[in-house]
TIPA-130697 format. One record per residue (C-alpha): residue in one letter; residue number from 1; x, y, z. Coordinates in nm, 3 decimals. Layout:
<pts>
(pt A, NUM, (X, Y, Z)),
...
</pts>
This chain:
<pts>
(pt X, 1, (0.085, -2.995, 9.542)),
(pt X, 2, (0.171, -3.033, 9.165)),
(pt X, 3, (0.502, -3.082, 9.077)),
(pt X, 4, (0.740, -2.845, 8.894)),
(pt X, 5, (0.911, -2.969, 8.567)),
(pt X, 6, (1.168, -2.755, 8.385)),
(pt X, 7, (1.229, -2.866, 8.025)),
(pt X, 8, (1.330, -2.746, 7.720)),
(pt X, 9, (1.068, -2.500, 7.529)),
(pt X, 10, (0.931, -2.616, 7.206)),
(pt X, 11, (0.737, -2.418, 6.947)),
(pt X, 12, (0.412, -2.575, 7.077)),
(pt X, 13, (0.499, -2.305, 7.328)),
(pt X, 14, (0.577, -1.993, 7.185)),
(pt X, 15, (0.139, -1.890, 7.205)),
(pt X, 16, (0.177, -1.916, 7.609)),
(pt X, 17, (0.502, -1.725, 7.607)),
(pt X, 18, (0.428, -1.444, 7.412)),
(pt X, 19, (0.072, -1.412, 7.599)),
(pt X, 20, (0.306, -1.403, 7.955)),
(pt X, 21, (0.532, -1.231, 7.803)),
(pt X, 22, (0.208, -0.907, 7.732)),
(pt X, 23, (0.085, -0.959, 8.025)),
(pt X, 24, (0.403, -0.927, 8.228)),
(pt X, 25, (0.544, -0.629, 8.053)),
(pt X, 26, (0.164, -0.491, 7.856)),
(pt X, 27, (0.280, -0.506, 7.526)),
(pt X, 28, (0.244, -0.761, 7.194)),
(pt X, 29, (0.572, -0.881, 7.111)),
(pt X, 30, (0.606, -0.882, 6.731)),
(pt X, 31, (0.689, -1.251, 6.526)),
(pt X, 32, (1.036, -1.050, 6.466)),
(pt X, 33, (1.088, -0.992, 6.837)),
(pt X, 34, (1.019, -1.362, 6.952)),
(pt X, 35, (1.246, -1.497, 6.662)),
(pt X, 36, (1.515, -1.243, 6.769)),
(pt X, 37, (1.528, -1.291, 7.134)),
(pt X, 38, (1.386, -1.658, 7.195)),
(pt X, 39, (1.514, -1.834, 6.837)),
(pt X, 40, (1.816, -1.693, 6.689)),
(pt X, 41, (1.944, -1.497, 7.039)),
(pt X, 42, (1.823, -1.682, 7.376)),
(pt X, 43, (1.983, -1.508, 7.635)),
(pt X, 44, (2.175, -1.702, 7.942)),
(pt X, 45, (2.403, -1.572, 8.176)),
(pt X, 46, (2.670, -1.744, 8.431)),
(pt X, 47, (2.774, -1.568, 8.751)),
(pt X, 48, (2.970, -1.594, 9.024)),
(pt X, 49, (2.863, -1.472, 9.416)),
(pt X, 50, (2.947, -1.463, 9.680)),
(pt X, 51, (2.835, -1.424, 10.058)),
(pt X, 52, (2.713, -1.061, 10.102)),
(pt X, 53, (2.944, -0.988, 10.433)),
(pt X, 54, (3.241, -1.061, 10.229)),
(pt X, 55, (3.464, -0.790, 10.202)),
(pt X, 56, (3.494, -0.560, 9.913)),
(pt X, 57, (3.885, -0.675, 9.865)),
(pt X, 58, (3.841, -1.033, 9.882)),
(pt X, 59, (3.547, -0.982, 9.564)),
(pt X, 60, (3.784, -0.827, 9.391)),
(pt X, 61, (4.081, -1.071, 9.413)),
(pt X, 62, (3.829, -1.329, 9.318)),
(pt X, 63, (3.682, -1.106, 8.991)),
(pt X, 64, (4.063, -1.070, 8.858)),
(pt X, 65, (4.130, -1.455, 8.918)),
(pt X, 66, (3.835, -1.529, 8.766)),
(pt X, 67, (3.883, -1.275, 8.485)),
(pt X, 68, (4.261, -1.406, 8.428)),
(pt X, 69, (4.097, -1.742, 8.406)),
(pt X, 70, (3.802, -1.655, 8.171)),
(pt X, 71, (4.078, -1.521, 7.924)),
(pt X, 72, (4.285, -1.807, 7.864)),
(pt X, 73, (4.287, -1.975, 7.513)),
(pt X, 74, (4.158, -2.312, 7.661)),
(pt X, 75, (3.854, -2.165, 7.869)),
(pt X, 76, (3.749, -1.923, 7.571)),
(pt X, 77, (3.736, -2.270, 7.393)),
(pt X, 78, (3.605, -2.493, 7.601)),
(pt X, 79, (3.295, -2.212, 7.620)),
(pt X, 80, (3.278, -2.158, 7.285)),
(pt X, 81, (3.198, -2.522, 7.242)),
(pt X, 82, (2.925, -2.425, 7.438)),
(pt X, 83, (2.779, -2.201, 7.186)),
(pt X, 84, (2.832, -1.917, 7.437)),
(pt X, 85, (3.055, -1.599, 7.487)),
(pt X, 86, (3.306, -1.529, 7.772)),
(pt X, 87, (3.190, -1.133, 7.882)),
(pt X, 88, (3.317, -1.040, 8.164)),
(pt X, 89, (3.197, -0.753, 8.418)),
(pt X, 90, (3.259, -0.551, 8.697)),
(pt X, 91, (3.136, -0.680, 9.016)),
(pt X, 92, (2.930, -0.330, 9.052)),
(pt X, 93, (2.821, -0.399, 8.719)),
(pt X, 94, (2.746, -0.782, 8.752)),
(pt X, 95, (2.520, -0.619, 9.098)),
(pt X, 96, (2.332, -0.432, 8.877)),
(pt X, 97, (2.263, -0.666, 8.646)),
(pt X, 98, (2.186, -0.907, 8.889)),
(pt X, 99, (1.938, -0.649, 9.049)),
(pt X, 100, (1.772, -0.648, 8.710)),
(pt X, 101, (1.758, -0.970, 8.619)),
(pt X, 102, (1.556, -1.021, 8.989)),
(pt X, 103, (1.353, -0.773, 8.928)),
(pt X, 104, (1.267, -0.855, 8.577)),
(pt X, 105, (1.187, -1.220, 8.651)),
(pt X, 106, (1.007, -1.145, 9.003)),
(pt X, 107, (0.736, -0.941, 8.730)),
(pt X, 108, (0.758, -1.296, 8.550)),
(pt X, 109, (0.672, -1.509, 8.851)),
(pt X, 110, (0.382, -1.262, 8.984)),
(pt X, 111, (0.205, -1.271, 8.678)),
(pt X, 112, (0.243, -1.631, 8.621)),
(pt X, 113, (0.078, -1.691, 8.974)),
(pt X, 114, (0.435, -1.834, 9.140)),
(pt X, 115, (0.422, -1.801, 9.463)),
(pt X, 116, (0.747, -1.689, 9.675)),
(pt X, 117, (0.883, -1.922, 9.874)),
(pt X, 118, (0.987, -1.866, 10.288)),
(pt X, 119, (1.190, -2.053, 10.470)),
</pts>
């Protein structure tokens, strides 16, 4: 078995990208699309979880701590020297966008010839 390395993309390869990235979703995406979304706009995301038996209240408490927390000036600052953006969510909407994202990058992994894991 070969081993997996993740590492930083380079512009050696944006061809290999942008050829997953038509067969994945069967479209070309344009020299103004990649620059957008890859170059100027890479998109990341942080979350927080947590066990799926864990009751709605308890989620909640958790998304206003963390929400309180998120909005101080030091944390805003601290993740701004990060080059990122404090947004916070719902935890219905943070589902859903989880759900996407899974979705999205299962399409990713199939077409790439990743194989799922079982435990």
């Amino acid at each position: 078995m070969s081993a997996f390395v993740v590492r930083e993309a380079t512009a050696a390869d944006a061809p290999g990208i942008r050829r997953l990235f038509a067969r994945v979703f069967g479209r070309e995406m344009s020299e103004e699309e990649w620059t957008w979304k890859f170059e100027r706009n890479p998109d990341g995301w942080y979350g927080v979880v947590a066990p799926s038996r864990t009751p709605y209240d308890t989620v909640v408490r958790l998304s206003v701590a963390i929400a309180q927390l998120m909005s101080t000036p030091a944390m805003r600052a601290r993740i701004a020297s990060q080059g990122a953006e404090p947004a916070m969510q719902t935890p219905e909407a943070f589902a859903e966008h989880l759900h996407a994202e899974i979705a999205k990058w299962a399409k990713v992994a199939k077409a790439a010839g990743v194989a799922q894991e079982t435990q």
